[in-house]
C-alpha positions, 0 to 999 in steps of 0.5 A: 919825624916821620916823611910817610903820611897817613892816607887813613888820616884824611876822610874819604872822598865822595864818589867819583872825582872831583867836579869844582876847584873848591872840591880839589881844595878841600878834598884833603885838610892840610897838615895831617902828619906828624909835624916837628915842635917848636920851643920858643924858648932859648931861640938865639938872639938873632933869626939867623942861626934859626933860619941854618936849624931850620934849613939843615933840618929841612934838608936831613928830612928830605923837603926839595928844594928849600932854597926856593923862596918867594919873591915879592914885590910892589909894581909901579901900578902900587900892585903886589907881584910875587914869584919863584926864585932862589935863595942865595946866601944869608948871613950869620946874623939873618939880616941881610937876604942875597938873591940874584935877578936881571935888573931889566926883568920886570921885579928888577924894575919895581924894585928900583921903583919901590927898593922894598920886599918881602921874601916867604920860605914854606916847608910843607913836609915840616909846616914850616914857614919863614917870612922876611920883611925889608929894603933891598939895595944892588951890589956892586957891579963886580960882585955881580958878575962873580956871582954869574960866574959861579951859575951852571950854564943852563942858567947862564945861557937863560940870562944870555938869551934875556928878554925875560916876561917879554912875549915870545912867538914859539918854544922854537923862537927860544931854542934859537936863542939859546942855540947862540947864547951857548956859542957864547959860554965860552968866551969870557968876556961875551958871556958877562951879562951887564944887568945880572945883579945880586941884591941884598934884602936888608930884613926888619922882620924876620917871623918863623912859623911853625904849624900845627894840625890843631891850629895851635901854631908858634909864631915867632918874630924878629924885629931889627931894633938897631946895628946888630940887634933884634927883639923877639915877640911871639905872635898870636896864631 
Protein backbone atom coordinates (compact mmCIF):
# COMPACT_ATOMS: atom_id res chain seq x y z
CA UNK A 1 0.00 0.00 0.00
CA UNK A 2 1.12 3.04 -1.01
CA UNK A 3 1.88 5.73 2.21
CA UNK A 4 1.83 8.89 -0.54
CA UNK A 5 -1.35 10.32 -1.06
CA UNK A 6 -2.64 12.06 -4.30
CA UNK A 7 -2.85 15.60 -3.81
CA UNK A 8 -4.45 15.54 -7.67
CA UNK A 9 -7.17 13.45 -6.07
CA UNK A 10 -8.78 16.17 -3.99
CA UNK A 11 -10.81 19.13 -5.78
CA UNK A 12 -9.02 22.48 -5.50
CA UNK A 13 -9.63 24.86 -2.87
CA UNK A 14 -11.52 28.24 -3.34
CA UNK A 15 -9.25 31.47 -3.39
CA UNK A 16 -7.86 32.24 -0.63
CA UNK A 17 -7.72 30.31 2.96
CA UNK A 18 -10.40 29.14 4.47
CA UNK A 19 -12.69 31.75 6.57
CA UNK A 20 -15.18 29.32 8.59
CA UNK A 21 -14.37 25.78 10.90
CA UNK A 22 -16.79 24.24 8.19
CA UNK A 23 -14.40 25.22 5.18
CA UNK A 24 -11.22 23.74 7.00
CA UNK A 25 -13.50 20.70 7.36
CA UNK A 26 -14.79 19.96 4.07
CA UNK A 27 -12.01 21.41 2.32
CA UNK A 28 -10.65 17.87 1.52
CA UNK A 29 -12.87 14.31 1.54
CA UNK A 30 -11.37 12.14 3.60
CA UNK A 31 -10.08 8.65 2.56
CA UNK A 32 -8.57 9.64 -0.86
CA UNK A 33 -5.90 7.09 -1.00
CA UNK A 34 -5.28 3.95 -1.74
CA UNK A 35 -6.78 1.80 1.43
CA UNK A 36 -6.11 -2.07 2.44
CA UNK A 37 -9.21 -4.65 1.85
CA UNK A 38 -10.72 -6.56 4.11
CA UNK A 39 -12.08 -10.23 3.73
CA UNK A 40 -14.35 -11.13 6.16
CA UNK A 41 -14.21 -14.53 5.43
CA UNK A 42 -11.64 -17.19 7.35
CA UNK A 43 -11.18 -14.05 10.08
CA UNK A 44 -10.22 -16.34 13.22
CA UNK A 45 -12.55 -17.43 15.77
CA UNK A 46 -11.54 -14.83 18.18
CA UNK A 47 -11.00 -10.81 17.58
CA UNK A 48 -7.61 -11.15 19.23
CA UNK A 49 -5.32 -12.70 16.49
CA UNK A 50 -7.12 -9.88 14.03
CA UNK A 51 -6.41 -7.05 16.21
CA UNK A 52 -2.17 -8.51 16.14
CA UNK A 53 -2.73 -8.47 12.07
CA UNK A 54 -4.07 -5.30 12.00
CA UNK A 55 -1.34 -3.58 14.53
CA UNK A 56 1.83 -5.32 13.05
CA UNK A 57 0.48 -4.03 9.69
CA UNK A 58 0.07 -0.75 11.10
CA UNK A 59 3.09 -0.64 12.37
CA UNK A 60 5.06 -2.04 8.75
CA UNK A 61 2.95 0.67 7.05
CA UNK A 62 4.37 3.47 9.22
CA UNK A 63 0.89 4.64 11.18
CA UNK A 64 2.46 6.71 14.53
CA UNK A 65 1.61 5.74 16.93
CA UNK A 66 -1.21 2.75 16.99
CA UNK A 67 -0.92 1.97 20.56
CA UNK A 68 -2.85 5.11 21.10
CA UNK A 69 -6.53 4.60 21.83
CA UNK A 70 -9.25 6.37 23.00
CA UNK A 71 -10.67 6.04 26.45
CA UNK A 72 -14.28 6.43 27.34
CA UNK A 73 -16.15 6.87 30.02
CA UNK A 74 -19.33 7.58 31.76
CA UNK A 75 -18.96 10.63 34.47
CA UNK A 76 -20.97 10.45 37.92
CA UNK A 77 -23.22 13.33 36.07
CA UNK A 78 -24.31 10.31 33.50
CA UNK A 79 -22.10 12.35 30.80
CA UNK A 80 -19.69 10.52 28.32
CA UNK A 81 -16.00 11.59 28.77
CA UNK A 82 -13.17 10.43 26.41
CA UNK A 83 -9.36 10.76 25.96
CA UNK A 84 -5.83 9.75 24.79
CA UNK A 85 -3.98 7.22 26.30
CA UNK A 86 -2.08 4.06 25.81
CA UNK A 87 -2.68 0.52 24.99
CA UNK A 88 -0.74 -1.77 27.04
CA UNK A 89 -1.33 -5.10 26.45
CA UNK A 90 -4.20 -7.36 24.90
CA UNK A 91 -4.40 -11.10 25.34
CA UNK A 92 -4.34 -13.76 22.87
CA UNK A 93 -8.04 -14.04 22.81
CA UNK A 94 -8.65 -9.81 22.44
CA UNK A 95 -11.10 -10.30 25.53
CA UNK A 96 -9.15 -8.76 28.00
CA UNK A 97 -7.88 -4.82 27.12
CA UNK A 98 -4.82 -3.41 29.73
CA UNK A 99 -4.20 0.13 30.04
CA UNK A 100 -2.96 1.97 33.20
CA UNK A 101 -4.11 5.31 34.90
CA UNK A 102 -4.16 7.15 38.26
CA UNK A 103 -7.24 6.02 40.31
CA UNK A 104 -7.52 9.34 41.85
CA UNK A 105 -7.62 10.98 38.20
CA UNK A 106 -10.95 11.96 37.15
CA UNK A 107 -11.58 8.57 34.50
CA UNK A 108 -10.28 6.75 37.41
CA UNK A 109 -13.13 8.03 39.76
CA UNK A 110 -15.87 7.48 37.01
CA UNK A 111 -14.63 4.19 36.49
CA UNK A 112 -15.20 3.14 40.19
CA UNK A 113 -18.41 4.93 39.91
CA UNK A 114 -19.66 3.58 36.46
CA UNK A 115 -16.72 0.08 36.11
CA UNK A 116 -17.68 0.32 32.34
CA UNK A 117 -16.00 1.46 29.06
CA UNK A 118 -15.46 1.57 25.56
CA UNK A 119 -11.84 1.65 23.99
CA UNK A 120 -11.55 3.19 19.72
CA UNK A 121 -8.35 2.51 18.14
CA UNK A 122 -8.33 4.63 14.53
CA UNK A 123 -5.62 4.12 11.91
CA UNK A 124 -5.95 6.80 9.49
CA UNK A 125 -3.11 5.82 6.88
CA UNK A 126 -4.81 2.38 6.72
CA UNK A 127 -9.06 3.45 7.49
CA UNK A 128 -9.12 1.34 9.95
CA UNK A 129 -11.02 1.35 12.90
CA UNK A 130 -11.22 -1.04 16.24
CA UNK A 131 -13.79 -0.19 18.57
CA UNK A 132 -13.99 -2.23 22.09
CA UNK A 133 -17.26 -2.56 24.32
CA UNK A 134 -17.09 -3.76 27.89
CA UNK A 135 -16.47 -3.95 32.12
CA UNK A 136 -13.45 -2.96 33.29
CA UNK A 137 -12.02 -4.28 36.79
CA UNK A 138 -8.23 -2.96 38.71
CA UNK A 139 -5.72 -5.31 39.26
CA UNK A 140 -3.98 -6.26 42.19
CA UNK A 141 -1.95 -3.69 43.87
CA UNK A 142 1.37 -5.76 43.12
CA UNK A 143 0.76 -5.83 39.43
CA UNK A 144 0.42 -2.26 39.40
CA UNK A 145 3.23 -1.30 40.94
CA UNK A 146 5.30 -3.76 38.53
CA UNK A 147 3.92 -2.27 35.98
CA UNK A 148 4.96 1.48 36.99
CA UNK A 149 8.25 -0.03 37.38
CA UNK A 150 8.53 -0.86 33.71
CA UNK A 151 7.43 3.03 32.61
CA UNK A 152 10.31 5.59 31.37
CA UNK A 153 11.09 8.15 33.90
CA UNK A 154 9.45 11.08 32.44
CA UNK A 155 6.12 9.05 32.86
CA UNK A 156 7.27 8.13 36.27
CA UNK A 157 7.99 11.60 37.06
CA UNK A 158 4.48 12.94 35.75
CA UNK A 159 2.70 10.25 38.23
CA UNK A 160 5.06 11.37 40.99
CA UNK A 161 3.98 14.83 40.53
CA UNK A 162 -0.04 13.82 40.37
CA UNK A 163 -2.60 16.40 40.69
CA UNK A 164 -3.62 15.17 37.47
CA UNK A 165 -6.80 17.68 35.66
CA UNK A 166 -6.45 19.95 38.81
CA UNK A 167 -5.99 23.64 38.20
CA UNK A 168 -2.63 24.43 37.88
CA UNK A 169 -1.13 28.45 38.50
CA UNK A 170 1.68 28.47 35.87
CA UNK A 171 4.06 25.83 33.67
CA UNK A 172 6.43 27.10 36.41
CA UNK A 173 4.39 25.63 39.04
CA UNK A 174 4.91 22.21 37.18
CA UNK A 175 8.31 22.40 36.69
CA UNK A 176 8.65 22.67 40.07
CA UNK A 177 7.01 19.74 40.94
CA UNK A 178 8.63 17.82 38.53
CA UNK A 179 12.15 19.17 39.91
CA UNK A 180 11.26 17.17 43.21
CA UNK A 181 9.66 14.34 41.82
CA UNK A 182 13.03 13.40 39.78
CA UNK A 183 15.02 13.54 43.52
CA UNK A 184 12.75 10.80 43.92
CA UNK A 185 13.33 8.22 40.78
CA UNK A 186 15.90 6.96 42.40
CA UNK A 187 14.67 5.81 45.80
CA UNK A 188 12.50 2.70 45.33
CA UNK A 189 10.51 2.88 47.62
CA UNK A 190 9.57 6.98 47.64
CA UNK A 191 8.83 6.65 44.05
CA UNK A 192 5.87 3.83 44.37
CA UNK A 193 2.78 5.68 43.45
CA UNK A 194 -0.20 4.13 45.66
CA UNK A 195 -2.87 5.12 43.03
CA UNK A 196 -1.02 3.88 39.75
CA UNK A 197 -3.26 1.06 38.84
CA UNK A 198 -3.57 -1.10 35.50
CA UNK A 199 -7.08 -2.01 34.49
CA UNK A 200 -8.33 -4.49 32.37
CA UNK A 201 -11.35 -3.87 29.97
CA UNK A 202 -13.13 -7.19 29.81
CA UNK A 203 -14.56 -6.82 26.08
CA UNK A 204 -18.30 -7.83 24.94
CA UNK A 205 -17.68 -6.59 21.52
CA UNK A 206 -15.02 -6.21 19.76
CA UNK A 207 -16.09 -4.30 15.97
CA UNK A 208 -13.16 -3.83 13.00
CA UNK A 209 -14.02 -1.39 10.72
CA UNK A 210 -12.43 -1.14 7.41
CA UNK A 211 -13.34 2.00 5.36
CA UNK A 212 -13.79 2.44 2.15
CA UNK A 213 -13.56 5.87 -0.56
CA UNK A 214 -16.91 4.72 -1.92
CA UNK A 215 -18.37 4.31 1.44
CA UNK A 216 -18.49 0.64 0.99
CA UNK A 217 -17.04 0.02 4.28
CA UNK A 218 -16.76 -3.83 6.16
CA UNK A 219 -17.85 -4.23 9.64
CA UNK A 220 -17.15 -6.72 11.57
CA UNK A 221 -18.32 -7.60 15.08
CA UNK A 222 -17.14 -9.97 17.80
CA UNK A 223 -19.72 -10.87 20.45
CA UNK A 224 -18.46 -12.42 23.59
CA UNK A 225 -21.24 -15.18 23.99
CA UNK A 226 -19.45 -17.12 26.80
CA UNK A 227 -15.81 -18.41 28.45
CA UNK A 228 -13.96 -18.36 25.41
CA UNK A 229 -16.30 -17.88 22.87
CA UNK A 230 -17.56 -15.12 20.40
CA UNK A 231 -19.98 -14.95 17.52
CA UNK A 232 -18.97 -12.77 14.57
CA UNK A 233 -21.84 -10.81 12.78
CA UNK A 234 -21.07 -8.37 9.87
CA UNK A 235 -22.47 -4.92 10.08
CA UNK A 236 -24.30 -2.76 7.89
CA UNK A 237 -21.81 0.05 6.75
Amino acid sequence: MSDQVNDQAYPPMADGAPQTVAELLFGRPPMVRELPSFDPDGTPSTPGPLFAEWLALALRDGVLDPQVVTLSTVGTDGVPDARMLVLRDVDAAGADWVFAIDADSPKGRQLAAHPVAAMTAYWPLQGRQVRVRGTVRPAAPEVSAAEFATRSPGARVAALVGHQSEPLSSLGEYEDAAVSARRLLGDASASLVPTHTVYTLRACEVEFWQGDASRRHVRLCYTRTGPGEWARTLLWP
